[in-house]
N, C-alpha and C positions, 0 to 999 in steps of 0.2 A: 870272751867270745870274739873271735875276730872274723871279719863278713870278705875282709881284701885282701889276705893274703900276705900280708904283711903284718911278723911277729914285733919288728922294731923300726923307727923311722932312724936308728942310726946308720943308714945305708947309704951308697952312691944313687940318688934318684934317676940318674940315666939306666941304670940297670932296671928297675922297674918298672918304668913303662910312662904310660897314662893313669894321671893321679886322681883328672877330675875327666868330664863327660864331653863328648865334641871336642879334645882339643885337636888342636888345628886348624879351625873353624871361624876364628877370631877375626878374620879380614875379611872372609866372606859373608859374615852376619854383621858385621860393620856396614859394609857399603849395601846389606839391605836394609839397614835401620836409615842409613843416609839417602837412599832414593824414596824410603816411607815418609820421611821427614820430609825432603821435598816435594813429591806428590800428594802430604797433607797440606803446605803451604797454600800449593797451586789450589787444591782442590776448596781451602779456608777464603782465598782473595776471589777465586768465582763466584763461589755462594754471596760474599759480603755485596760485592761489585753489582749482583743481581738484584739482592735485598736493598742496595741503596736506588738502585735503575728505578725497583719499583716504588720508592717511594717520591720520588720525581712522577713518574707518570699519576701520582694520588694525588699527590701535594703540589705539586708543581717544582718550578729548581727554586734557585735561591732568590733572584732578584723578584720573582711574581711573589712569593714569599715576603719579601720585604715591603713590596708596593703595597700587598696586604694589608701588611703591619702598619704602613706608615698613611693610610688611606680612613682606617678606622677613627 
């Protein structure tokens, strides 16, 4: 049974066409995987950046931290 159209793969492939789906499309689904990947960076160091903020305003920074430590 064949679903493509094609009886033998002994052919010239320019003659037949598009083999897989989307081609052409390779540099434009590139540079949106590259600005996804950037814009998850950005959006991974905010969230971090904020979850360390608040743990400064809980705990204090490093050095009342340490006077703690070294006070006990």
């Amino acid at each position: 049974m064949n679903t493509t159209g094609i009886s033998s793969w002994a052919v010239d492939l320019a003659d037949v066409g598009a083999i897989y789906p989307f081609q052409g499309l390779e540099l434009i689904l590139l540079i949106i995987a590259l600005i996804f990947w950037i814009w998850w960076h950005i959006v991974t160091f905010r969230m971090e950046f904020d979850r360390q903020d608040e743990k400064i305003r809980k705990y204090g920074n490093s050095e009342q931290i340490t006077q703690a430590i070294e006070n006990d």
